[in-house]
RODO-2510 file (C-alpha; in nm, 4 decimals, decimal comma):
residues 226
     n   res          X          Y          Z
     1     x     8,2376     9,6669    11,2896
     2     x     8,1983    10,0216    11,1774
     3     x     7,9015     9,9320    10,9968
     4     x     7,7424     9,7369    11,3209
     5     x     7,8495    10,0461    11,4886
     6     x     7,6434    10,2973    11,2849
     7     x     7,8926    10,4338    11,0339
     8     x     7,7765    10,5101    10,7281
     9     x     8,0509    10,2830    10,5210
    10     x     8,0970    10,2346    10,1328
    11     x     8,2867     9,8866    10,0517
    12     x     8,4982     9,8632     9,6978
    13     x     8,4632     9,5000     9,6008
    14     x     8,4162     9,3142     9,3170
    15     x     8,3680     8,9241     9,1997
    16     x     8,1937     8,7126     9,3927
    17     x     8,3100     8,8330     9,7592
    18     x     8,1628     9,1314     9,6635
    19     x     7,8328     9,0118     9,5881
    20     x     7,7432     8,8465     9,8733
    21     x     7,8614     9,1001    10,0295
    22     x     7,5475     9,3315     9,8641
    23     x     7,3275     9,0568     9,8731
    24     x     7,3877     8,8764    10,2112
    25     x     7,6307     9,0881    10,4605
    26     x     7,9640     8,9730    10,5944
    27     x     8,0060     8,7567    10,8419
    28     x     8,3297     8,7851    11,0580
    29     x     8,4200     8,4962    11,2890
    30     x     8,6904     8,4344    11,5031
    31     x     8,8241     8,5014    11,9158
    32     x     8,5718     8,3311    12,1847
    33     x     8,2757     8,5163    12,0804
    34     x     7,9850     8,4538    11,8614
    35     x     7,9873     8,5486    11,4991
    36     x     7,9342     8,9144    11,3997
    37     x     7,6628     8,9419    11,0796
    38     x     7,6152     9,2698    10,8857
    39     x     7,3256     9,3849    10,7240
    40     x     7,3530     9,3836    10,3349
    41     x     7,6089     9,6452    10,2467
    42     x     7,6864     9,9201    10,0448
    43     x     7,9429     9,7817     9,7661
    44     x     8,0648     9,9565     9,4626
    45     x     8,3736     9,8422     9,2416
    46     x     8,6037    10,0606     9,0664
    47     x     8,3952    10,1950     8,8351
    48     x     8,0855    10,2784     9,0135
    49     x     8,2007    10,4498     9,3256
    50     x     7,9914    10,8025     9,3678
    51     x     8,0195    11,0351     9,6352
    52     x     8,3098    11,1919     9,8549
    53     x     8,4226    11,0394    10,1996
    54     x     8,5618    11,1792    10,4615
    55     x     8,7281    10,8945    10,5723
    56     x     8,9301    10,6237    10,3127
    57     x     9,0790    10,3142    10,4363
    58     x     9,3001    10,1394    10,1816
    59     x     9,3609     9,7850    10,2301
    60     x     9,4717     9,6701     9,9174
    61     x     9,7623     9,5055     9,8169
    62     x    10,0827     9,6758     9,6917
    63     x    10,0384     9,5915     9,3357
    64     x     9,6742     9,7519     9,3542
    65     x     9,7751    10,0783     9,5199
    66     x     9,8559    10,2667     9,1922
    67     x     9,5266    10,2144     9,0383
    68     x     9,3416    10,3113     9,3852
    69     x     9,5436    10,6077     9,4254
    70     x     9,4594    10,7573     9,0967
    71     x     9,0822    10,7684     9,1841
    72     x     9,1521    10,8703     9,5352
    73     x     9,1067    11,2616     9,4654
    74     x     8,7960    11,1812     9,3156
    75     x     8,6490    11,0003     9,6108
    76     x     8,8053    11,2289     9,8999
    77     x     8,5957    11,5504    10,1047
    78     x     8,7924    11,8600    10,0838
    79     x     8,8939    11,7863    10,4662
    80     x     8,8598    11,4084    10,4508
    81     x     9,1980    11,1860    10,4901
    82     x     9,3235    10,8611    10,3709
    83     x     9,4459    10,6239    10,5901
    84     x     9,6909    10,3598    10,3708
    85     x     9,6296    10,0176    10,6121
    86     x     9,9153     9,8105    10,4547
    87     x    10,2636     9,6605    10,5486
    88     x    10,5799     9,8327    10,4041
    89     x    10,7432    10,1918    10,4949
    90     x    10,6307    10,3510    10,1743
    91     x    10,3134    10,3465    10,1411
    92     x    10,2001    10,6951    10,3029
    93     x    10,4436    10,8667    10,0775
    94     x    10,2902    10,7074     9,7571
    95     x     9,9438    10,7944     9,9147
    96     x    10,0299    11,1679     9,9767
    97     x    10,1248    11,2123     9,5729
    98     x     9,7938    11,1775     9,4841
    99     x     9,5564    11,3512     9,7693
   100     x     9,8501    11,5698     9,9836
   101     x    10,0578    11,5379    10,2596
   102     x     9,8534    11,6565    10,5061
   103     x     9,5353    11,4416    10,3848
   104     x     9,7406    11,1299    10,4488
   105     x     9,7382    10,9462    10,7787
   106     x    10,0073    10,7460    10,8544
   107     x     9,8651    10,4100    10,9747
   108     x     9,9202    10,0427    11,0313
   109     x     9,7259     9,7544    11,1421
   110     x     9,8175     9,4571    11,3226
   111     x     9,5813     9,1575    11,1927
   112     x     9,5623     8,8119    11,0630
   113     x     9,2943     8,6827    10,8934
   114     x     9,1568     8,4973    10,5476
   115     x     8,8077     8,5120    10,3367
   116     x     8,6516     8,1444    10,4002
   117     x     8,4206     8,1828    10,1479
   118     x     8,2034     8,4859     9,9560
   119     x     8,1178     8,6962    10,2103
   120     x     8,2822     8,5042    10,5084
   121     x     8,6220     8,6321    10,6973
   122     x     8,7628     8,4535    10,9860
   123     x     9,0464     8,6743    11,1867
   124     x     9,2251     8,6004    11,5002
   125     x     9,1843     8,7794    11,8106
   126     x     9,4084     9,1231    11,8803
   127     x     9,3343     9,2943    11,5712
   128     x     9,4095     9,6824    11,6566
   129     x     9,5588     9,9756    11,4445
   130     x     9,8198    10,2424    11,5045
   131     x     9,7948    10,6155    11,3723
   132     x    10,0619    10,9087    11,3253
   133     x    10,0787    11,2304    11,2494
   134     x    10,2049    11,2303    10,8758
   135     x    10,3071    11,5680    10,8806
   136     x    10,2290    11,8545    11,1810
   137     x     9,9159    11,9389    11,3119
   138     x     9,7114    11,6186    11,2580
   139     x     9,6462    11,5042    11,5789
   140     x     9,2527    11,6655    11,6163
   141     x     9,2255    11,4638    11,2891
   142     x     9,3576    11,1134    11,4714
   143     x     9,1621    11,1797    11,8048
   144     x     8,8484    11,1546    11,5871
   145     x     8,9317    10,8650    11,4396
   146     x     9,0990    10,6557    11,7295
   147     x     8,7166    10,7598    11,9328
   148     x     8,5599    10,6321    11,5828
   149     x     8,7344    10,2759    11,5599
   150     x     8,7213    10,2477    11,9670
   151     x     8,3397    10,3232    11,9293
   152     x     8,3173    10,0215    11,6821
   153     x     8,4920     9,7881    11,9321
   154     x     8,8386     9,8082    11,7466
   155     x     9,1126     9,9132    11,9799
   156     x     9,3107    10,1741    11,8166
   157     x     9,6547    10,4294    11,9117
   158     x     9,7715    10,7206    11,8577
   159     x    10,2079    10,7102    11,8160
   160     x    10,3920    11,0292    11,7740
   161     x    10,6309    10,9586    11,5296
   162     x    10,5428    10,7869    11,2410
   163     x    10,8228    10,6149    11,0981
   164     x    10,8871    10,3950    11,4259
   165     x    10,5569    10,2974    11,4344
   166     x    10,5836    10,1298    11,0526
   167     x    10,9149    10,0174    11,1484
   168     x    10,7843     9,8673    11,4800
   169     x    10,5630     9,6698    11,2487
   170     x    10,8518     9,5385    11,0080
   171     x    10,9929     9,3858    11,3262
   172     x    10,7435     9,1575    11,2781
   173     x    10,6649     9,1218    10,9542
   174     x    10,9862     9,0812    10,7912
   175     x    11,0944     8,7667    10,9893
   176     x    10,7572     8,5858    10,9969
   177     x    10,6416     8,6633    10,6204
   178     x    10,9499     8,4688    10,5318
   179     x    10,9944     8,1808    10,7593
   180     x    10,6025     8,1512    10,7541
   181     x    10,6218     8,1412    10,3681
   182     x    10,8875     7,8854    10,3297
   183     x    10,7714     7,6732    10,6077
   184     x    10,3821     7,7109    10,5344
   185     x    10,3239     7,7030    10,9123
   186     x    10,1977     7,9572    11,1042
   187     x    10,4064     8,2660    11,2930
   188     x    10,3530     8,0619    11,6385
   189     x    10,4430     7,7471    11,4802
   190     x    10,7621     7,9137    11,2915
   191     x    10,8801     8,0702    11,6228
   192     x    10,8627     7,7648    11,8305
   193     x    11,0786     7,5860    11,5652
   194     x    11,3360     7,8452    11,5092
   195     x    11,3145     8,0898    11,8063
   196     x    11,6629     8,1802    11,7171
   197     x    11,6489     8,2905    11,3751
   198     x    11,3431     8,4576    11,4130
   199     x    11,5739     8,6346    11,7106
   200     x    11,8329     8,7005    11,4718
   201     x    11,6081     8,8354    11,2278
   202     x    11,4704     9,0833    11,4040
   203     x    11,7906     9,1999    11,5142
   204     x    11,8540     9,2713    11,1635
   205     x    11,5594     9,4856    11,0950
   206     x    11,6447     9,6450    11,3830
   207     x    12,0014     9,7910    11,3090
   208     x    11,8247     9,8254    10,9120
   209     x    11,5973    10,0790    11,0869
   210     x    11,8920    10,2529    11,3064
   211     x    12,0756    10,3005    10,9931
   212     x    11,7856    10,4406    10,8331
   213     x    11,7365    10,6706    11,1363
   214     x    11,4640    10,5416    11,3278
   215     x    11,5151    10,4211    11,7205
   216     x    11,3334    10,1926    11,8314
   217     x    11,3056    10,0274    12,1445
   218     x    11,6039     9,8073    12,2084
   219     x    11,3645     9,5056    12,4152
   220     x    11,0982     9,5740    12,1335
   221     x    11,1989     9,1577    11,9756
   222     x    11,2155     9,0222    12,2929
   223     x    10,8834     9,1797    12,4107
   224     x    10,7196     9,0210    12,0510
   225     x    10,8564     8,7162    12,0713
   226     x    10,7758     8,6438    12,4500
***
């Protein structure tokens, strides 16, 4: 969507998903809408990225992050900022290590999707991203960027404190990652055959995050769930 939108967008991919993406596009499906198709894009792997960005999204998995944060200072603009887009509470702080605290955008996205085939994503509808001042004096920084993703047609907030909003997300995630897991079914599917454990779970994660300091809303699993 940023592409489609007129950003000027490097992808790191490799294998075959990353060839049809340089050869073909992507095509994203899913919601009520017709298909959105890219133009061929701009892929590099690990070795062959060249140039600085001003913007970096990292979407990689957990295990991954080590090996993407040690190029991360070579890939950055002197002003440019990271934005780590996983699940977890750590991430940002691993993140800042390697390019600086106040390069590092606290972030979070709430998405589901999967890769179909080479080149092909499906993802549900009410994909949208939360930012947060990582340290003081970020804000101008997240303005841009929320009026950047909005531009491309992906709703995106600003939160003020950081560590609720990644905890807001756990709410979710640490329930449904596990029932959905050993059930194979999906979240919906998992709640409507356990409403009460899912309940109970987030509960859980909710005192977890008072001891750890955080407040968070106290109807925040009921407003999820309903």
């Amino acid at each position: 969507k940023l592409v489609l939108s007129g950003a000027h967008v490097t992808f790191v991919a490799h294998g075959e998903h990353g060839l049809a993406l340089r050869e073909r596009g992507l095509v994203l499906r899913g919601g009520t809408g017709p298909a959105l198709r890219t133009p061929p894009l701009r892929v590099a792997d690990m070795a062959t990225v060249s140039g600085r960005y001003d913007v970096i999204l990292v979407a990689v998995k957990s295990p991954g992050l080590p090996t993407v944060c040690e190029e991360l200072p070579n890939w950055i603009q002197p002003p440019g900022v990271v934005l780590p887009l996983q699940n977890g509470l750590d991430s940002e702080d691993f993140v800042a290590g390697y390019v600086g605290a106040q390069r590092t955008i606290a972030s979070v996205v709430y998405m589901s999707g999967a890769r179909t085939a080479p080149g092909e994503l499906h993802v549900t509808e009410h994909t949208r991203i939360g930012l947060a001042p990582y340290r003081p004096g970020q804000e101008p920084d997240i303005a841009r960027l929320v009026a950047l993703f909005e531009q491309a047609g992906v709703p995106a907030q600003m939160h003020e404190e950081w560590q609720a909003m990644l905890w807001q997300k756990m709410v979710w995630n640490a329930p449904f990652n596990a029932l959905c897991a050993l059930t194979n079914k999906p979240a919906a599917e998992a709640l409507s055959r356990n409403p009460e454990l899912v309940r109970e779970a987030m509960d859980e994660v909710m005192r977890v995050a008072l001891a750890d300091g955080v407040h968070l809303p106290p109807d925040l699993p009921e407003r999820m769930i309903s």
